[in-house]
C-alpha positions in Angstrom: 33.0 2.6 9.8 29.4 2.2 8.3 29.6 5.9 7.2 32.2 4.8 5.1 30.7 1.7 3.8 27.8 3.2 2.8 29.6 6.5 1.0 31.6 3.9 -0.7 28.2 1.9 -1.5 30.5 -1.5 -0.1 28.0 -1.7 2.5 26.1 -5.1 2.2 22.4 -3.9 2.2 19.1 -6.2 2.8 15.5 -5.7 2.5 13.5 -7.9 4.8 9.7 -8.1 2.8 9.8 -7.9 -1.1 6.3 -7.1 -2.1 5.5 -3.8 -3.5 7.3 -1.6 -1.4 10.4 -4.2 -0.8 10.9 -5.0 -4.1 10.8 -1.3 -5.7 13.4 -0.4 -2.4 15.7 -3.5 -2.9 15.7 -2.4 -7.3 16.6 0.8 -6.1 19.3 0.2 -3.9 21.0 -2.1 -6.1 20.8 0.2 -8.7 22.7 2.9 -6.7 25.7 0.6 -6.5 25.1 -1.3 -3.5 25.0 -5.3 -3.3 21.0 -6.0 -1.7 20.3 -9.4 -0.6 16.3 -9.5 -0.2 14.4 -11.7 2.1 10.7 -13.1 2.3 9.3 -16.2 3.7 7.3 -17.1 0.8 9.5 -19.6 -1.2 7.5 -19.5 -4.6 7.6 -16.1 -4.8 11.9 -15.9 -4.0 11.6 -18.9 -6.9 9.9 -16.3 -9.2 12.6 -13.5 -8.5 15.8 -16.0 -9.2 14.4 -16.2 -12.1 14.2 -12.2 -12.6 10.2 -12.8 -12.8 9.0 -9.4 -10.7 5.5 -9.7 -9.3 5.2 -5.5 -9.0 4.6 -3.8 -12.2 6.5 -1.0 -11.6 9.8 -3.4 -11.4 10.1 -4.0 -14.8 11.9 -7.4 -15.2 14.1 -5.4 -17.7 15.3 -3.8 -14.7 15.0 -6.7 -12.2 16.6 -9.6 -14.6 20.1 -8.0 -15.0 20.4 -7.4 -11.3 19.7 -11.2 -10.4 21.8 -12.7 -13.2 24.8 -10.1 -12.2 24.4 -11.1 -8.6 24.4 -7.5 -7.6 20.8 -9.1 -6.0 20.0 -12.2 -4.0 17.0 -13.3 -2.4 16.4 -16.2 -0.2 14.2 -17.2 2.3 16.9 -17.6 4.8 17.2 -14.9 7.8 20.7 -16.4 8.5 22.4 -14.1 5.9 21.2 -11.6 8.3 24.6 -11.5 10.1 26.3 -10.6 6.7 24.7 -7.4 6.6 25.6 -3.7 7.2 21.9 -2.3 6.3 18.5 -3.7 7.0 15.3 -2.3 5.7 12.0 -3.5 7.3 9.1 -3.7 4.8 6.8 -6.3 5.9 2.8 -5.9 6.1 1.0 -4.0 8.7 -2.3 -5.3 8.7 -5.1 -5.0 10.8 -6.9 -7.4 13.1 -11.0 -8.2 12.7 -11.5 -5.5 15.4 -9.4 -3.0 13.9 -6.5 -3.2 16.1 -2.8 -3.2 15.0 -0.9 -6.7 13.8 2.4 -6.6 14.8 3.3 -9.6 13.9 5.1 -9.6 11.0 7.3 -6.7 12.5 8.0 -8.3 15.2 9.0 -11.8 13.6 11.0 -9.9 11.7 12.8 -7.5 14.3 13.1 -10.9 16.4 15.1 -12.5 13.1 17.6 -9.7 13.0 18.1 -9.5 16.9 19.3 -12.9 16.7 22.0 -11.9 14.1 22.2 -8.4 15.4 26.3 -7.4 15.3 28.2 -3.9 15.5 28.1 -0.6 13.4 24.8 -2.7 11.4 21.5 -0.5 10.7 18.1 -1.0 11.3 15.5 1.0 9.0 11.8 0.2 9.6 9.7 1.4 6.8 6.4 -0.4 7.3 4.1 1.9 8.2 2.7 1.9 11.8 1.4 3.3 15.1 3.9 6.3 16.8 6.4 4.6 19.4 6.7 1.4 17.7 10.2 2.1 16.6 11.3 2.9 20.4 9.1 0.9 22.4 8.9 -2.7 20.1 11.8 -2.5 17.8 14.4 -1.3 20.2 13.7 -3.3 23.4 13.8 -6.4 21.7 17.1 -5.7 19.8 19.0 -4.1 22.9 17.3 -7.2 24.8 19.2 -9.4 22.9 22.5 -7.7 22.7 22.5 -7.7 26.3 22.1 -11.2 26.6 25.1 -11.4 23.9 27.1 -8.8 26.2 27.6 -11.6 28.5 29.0 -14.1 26.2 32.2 -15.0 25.5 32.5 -13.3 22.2 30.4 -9.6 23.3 34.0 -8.4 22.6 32.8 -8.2 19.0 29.7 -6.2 19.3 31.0 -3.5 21.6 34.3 -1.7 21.6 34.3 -1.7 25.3 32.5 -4.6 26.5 32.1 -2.7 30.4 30.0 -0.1 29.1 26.2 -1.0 28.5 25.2 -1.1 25.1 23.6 1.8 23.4 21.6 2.5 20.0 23.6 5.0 18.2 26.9 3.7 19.6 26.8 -0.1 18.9 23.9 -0.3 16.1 21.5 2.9 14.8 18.0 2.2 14.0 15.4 4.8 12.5 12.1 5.0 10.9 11.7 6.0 7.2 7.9 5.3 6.3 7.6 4.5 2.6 6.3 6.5 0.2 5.0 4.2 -2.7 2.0 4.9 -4.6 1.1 1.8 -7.3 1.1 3.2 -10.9 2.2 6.8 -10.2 4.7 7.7 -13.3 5.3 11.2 -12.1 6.9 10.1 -8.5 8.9 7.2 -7.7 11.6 6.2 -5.0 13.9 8.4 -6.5 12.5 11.4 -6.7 10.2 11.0 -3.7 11.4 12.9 -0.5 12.5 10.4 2.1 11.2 11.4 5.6 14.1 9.7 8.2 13.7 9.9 12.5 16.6 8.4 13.9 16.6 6.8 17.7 19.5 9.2 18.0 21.4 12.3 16.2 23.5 9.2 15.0 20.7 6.9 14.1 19.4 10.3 11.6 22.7 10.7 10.2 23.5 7.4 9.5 20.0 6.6 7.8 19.8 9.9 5.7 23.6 8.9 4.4 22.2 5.5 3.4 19.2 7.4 1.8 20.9 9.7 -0.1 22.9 7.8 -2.2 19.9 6.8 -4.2 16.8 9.4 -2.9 17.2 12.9 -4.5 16.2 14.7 -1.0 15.9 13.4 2.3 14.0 15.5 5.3 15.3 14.4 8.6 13.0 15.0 11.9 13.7 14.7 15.6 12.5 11.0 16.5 10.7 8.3 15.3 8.0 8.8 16.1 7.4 12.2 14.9 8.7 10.7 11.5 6.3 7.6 12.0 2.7 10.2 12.8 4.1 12.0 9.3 2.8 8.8 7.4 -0.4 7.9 9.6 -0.5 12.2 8.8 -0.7 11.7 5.3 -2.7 8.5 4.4 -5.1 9.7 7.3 -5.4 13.1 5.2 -6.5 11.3 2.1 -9.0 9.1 3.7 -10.9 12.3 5.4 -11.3 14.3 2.7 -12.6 11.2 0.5 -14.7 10.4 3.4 -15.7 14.0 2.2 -16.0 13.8 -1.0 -18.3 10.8 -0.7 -20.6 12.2 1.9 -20.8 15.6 -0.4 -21.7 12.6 -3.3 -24.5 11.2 -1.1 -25.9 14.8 -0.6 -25.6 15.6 -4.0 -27.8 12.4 -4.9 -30.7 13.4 -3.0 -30.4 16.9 -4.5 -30.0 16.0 -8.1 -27.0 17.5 -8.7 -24.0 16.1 -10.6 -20.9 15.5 -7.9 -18.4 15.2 -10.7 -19.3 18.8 -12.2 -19.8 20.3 -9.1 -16.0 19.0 -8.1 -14.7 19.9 -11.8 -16.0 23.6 -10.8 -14.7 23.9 -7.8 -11.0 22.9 -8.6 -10.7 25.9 -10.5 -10.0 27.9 -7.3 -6.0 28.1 -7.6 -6.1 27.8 -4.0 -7.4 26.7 -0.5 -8.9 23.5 -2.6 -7.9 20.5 -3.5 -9.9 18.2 -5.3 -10.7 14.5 -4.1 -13.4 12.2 -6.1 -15.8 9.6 -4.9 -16.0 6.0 -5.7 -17.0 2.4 -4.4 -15.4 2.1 -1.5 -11.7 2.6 -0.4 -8.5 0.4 -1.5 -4.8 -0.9 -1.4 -2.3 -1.5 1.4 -2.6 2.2 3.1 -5.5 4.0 2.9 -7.9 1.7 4.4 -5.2 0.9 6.9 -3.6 2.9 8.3 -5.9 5.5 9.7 -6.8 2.6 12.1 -3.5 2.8 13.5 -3.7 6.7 14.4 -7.0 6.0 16.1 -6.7 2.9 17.7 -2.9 4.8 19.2 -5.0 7.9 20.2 -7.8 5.7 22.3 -4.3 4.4 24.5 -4.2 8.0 25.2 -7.8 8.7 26.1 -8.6 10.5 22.9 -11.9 9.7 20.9 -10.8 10.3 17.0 -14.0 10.8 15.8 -13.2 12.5 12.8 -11.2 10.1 11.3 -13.5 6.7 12.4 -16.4 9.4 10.4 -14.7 9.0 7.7 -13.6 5.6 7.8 -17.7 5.1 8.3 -18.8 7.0 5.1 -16.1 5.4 3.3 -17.1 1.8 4.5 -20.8 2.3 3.2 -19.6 3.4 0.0 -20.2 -0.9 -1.4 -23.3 -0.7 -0.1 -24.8 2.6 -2.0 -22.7 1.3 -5.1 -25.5 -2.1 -4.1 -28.5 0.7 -3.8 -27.4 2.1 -7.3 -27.6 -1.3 -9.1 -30.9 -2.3 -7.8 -32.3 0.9 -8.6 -30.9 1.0 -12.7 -32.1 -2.9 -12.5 -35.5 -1.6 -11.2 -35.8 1.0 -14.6 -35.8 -2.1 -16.7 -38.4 -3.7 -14.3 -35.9 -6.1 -13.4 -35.1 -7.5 -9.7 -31.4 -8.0 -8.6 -31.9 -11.9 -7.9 -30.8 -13.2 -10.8 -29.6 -11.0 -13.3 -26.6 -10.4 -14.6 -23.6 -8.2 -13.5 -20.8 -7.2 -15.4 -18.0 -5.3 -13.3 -15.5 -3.6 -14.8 -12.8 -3.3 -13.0 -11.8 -5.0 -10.0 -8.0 -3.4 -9.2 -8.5 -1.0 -6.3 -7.5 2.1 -8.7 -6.9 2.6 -12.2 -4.0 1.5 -14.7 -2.6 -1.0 -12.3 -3.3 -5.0 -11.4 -3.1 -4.5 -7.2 -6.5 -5.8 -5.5 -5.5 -5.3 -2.0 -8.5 -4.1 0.1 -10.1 -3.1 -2.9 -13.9 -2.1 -2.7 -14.5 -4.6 -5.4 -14.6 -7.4 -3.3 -17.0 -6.0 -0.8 -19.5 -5.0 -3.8 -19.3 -8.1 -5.5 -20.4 -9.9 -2.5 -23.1 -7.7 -1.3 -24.1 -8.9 -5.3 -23.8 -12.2 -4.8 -25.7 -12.1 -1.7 -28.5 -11.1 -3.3 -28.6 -13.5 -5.9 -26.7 -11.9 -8.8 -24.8 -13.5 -10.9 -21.1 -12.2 -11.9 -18.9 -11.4 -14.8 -16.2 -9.3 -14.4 -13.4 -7.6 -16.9 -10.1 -6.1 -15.6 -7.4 -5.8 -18.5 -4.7 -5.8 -15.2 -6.2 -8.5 -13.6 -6.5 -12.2 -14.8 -8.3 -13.4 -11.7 -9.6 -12.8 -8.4 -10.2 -15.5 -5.3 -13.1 -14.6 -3.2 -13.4 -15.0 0.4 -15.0 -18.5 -0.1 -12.3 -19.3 -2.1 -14.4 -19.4 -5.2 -12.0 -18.3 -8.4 -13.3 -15.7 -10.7 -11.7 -14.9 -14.4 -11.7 -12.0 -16.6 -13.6 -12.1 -19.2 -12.9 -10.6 -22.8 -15.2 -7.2 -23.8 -17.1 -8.1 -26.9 -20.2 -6.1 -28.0 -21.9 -9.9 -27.8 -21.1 -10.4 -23.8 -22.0 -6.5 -23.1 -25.4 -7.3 -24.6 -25.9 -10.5 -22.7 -25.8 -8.5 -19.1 -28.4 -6.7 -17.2 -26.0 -4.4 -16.2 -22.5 -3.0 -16.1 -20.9 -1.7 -12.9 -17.4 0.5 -13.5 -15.7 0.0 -10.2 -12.5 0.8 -11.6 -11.8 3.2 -14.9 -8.9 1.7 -17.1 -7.6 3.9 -19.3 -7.3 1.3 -21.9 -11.8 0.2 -21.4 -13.4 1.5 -24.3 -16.3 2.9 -22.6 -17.8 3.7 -25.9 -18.5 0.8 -26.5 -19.7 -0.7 -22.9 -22.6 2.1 -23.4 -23.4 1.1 -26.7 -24.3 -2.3 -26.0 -24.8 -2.5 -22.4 -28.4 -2.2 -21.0 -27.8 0.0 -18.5 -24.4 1.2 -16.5 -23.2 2.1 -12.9 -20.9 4.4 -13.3 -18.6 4.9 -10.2 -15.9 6.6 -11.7 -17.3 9.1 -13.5 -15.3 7.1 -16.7 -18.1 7.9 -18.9 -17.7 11.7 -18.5 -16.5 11.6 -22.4 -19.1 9.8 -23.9 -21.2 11.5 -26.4 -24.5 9.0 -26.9 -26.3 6.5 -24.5 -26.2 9.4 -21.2 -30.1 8.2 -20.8 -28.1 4.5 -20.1 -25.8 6.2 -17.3 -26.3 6.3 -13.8 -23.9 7.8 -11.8 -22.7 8.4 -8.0 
């Protein structure tokens, strides 16, 4: 029956989570045909999307307003519409605890939600990425432990055909794991044309899932399990943060030598194969790489398995603030100038370039390490108004005038917006970090540059 709902698009789809990954998944389910009703337990932000207000760049409320006002989408902060629906889609945070272990609990508040409302021929999809076995060994016992409680309730005759057999995934309800695949600002691939990876509990689960997906993914590539599907992600992110863990070591080297990282990279990805290039920078950011190689190693200790080549990398990539730190006091030392009370100008405090999104970005961790030492702080990112620091002191962005530039000590590039005229921050500014290598371009003022 839910074959047929969902080849129809009559199925009744939800999205549980509506940040970045929720939000662009509920947009494009809707957009397929389907009716979405999203869910997230922050009320101001549901209040925002009523109003077709979309806190994800890429959901343009051109897009987003028209669904609302048509009704094809509702949100609500309300897990009892839960029952209504045919298709669920987990996309909550996976975070990490202070000692680097797994948080669960958004997942499991949210698996314990749709257990509660948990009915017949209904599908489960978590997407938040995650540790291998978390699909079978969290997801699933707690929604067959609550259909079995159910099964001996006057009305079980509803969620099983025949109410003597025990109740099975893949018979009664399918569930799989689909790890997103969203990358913040990417204009080349998006949900659409993004291959969807889907592991089904069962041969059923799979089908079901990649039927559901294929109505609005061009290409789906189905695997045997979970969690084969679930190591793919921790695979891919974990990729990305060892060879920038790389990258940034070859960048220390290169330091000590003399020797320009950013040519030396530029040369190299010439080789039309058996290289790909990576690029150093202040530290790691956003919601997956700093993550979710965490997961892979904290899953590999329960199996007596040291991963030291991954916690390497997540080392070098950690230090990263701190020789961004080492930089700044050395260009403030050229102008005989000590850290403790000058100036700083950062530019840039998004995690990567062209987009707003300050999750886990290294900003934070450098501005601090700043502050710390008695710097005072200006910041400019065209994509971000403001930042909170952990104190809960508010910082503002401030215009780029050839007046403020002057006024600084230095300028730190953190992050290089395409939109920055970095013309003019060397122009006027007394010296500049440069972490990006977003001066590359600039054709006077090199003797002002110092780069990692």
């Amino acid at each position: 029956m839910i074959l047929k709902k969902i080849e129809t698009c009559s199925a009744h789809a939800g999205v549980i989570g509506l940040g970045y990954v929720g939000l662009s998944l509920m947009v494009a389910i809707a957009d397929a045909g389907f009716r979405v009703t999203g869910i997230d337990i922050n009320p101001e932000k549901i209040e925002r999307l009523k109003r077709g207000i979309s806190d994800v760049p890429d959901v343009p409320e051109a897009i987003l307003g028209p669904l609302i006002k048509s009704g094809q989408i509702q949100v609500t902060t309300n897990y009892h519409v839960l029952s209504e629906l045919d298709i669920i889609n987990i996309c909550v945070p996976t975070p990490l605890k202070e000692n680097r272990i797994p948080d669960m609990q958004f997942i499991t508040a949210a698996v314990a939600e749709i257990a509660l409302h948990l009915h017949s021929e209904q599908l489960i999809i978590l997407e938040s990425t995650t540790y291998p076995g978390t699909t079978e060994e969290i997801v699933l016992p707690m929604l067959q432990s609550n259909l079995n409680e159910k099964l001996g309730e006057a009305n079980s005759s509803s969620l099983s055909s025949d109410s003597s057999k025990p109740l099975q995934v893949g018979r009664d309800f399918y569930l799989a794991f689909s790890p997103e695949r969203i990358e913040p600002g990417n204009s080349t691939y998006f949900m659409t044309n993004t291959p969807k990876i889907v592991g089904g509990v069962t041969p059923k689960c799979t089908q079901v899932a990649k039927t559901f997906y294929e109505q609005f993914i061009n290409k789906t590539h189905t695997v045997s399990s979970p969690r084969i599907a679930e190591m793919a992600k921790l695979l891919e992110n974990t990729f990305r943060s060892v060879n920038i863990g790389l990258i940034n070591e070859v960048a220390l080297i290169c330091d000590r030598m003399g020797l320009d990282v950013w040519e030396i990279i530029e040369a190299a990805a010439t080789k039309p194969f058996g290289f790909m290039p990576f690029y150093p920078g202040p530290g790691l950011g956003g919601h997956c790489i700093p993550i979710d190689p965490h997961y892979l190693s904290w899953q590999a200790r329960n199996y007596n398995y040291h991963a030291r080549f991954i916690e390497l990398a997540s080392e070098i990539n950690s230090s990263m603030p701190k020789y961004v730190l080492d930089k700044v006091i050395q260009a403030l030392n050229l102008h005989q100038k000590p850290l403790n009370g000058s100036k700083i100008l950062i530019l840039g405090v998004a995690y990567k370039k062209d987009i707003g999104d300050t999750r886990e970005s290294p900003a934070y961790e450098v501005i601090r390490l700043m502050l710390d030492k008695g710097a005072y702080i200006l910041y400019h990112d065209p994509h971000v108004a403001q930042i909170v620091l952990a104190e809960g002191e508010i910082y503002y962005s401030h215009t780029l005038t050839a007046a403020m530039i002057e006024s600084v000590d230095c300028v730190v590039i953190l992050t290089d917006h395409s939109t920055v005229d970095y013309d003019l921050i060397v122009q006027h500014a007394p010296v500049v970090v440069d972490t990006r290598n977003a001066t590359h371009a600039t054709q006077n003022g090199s003797s002002k540059i110092i780069k990692i």
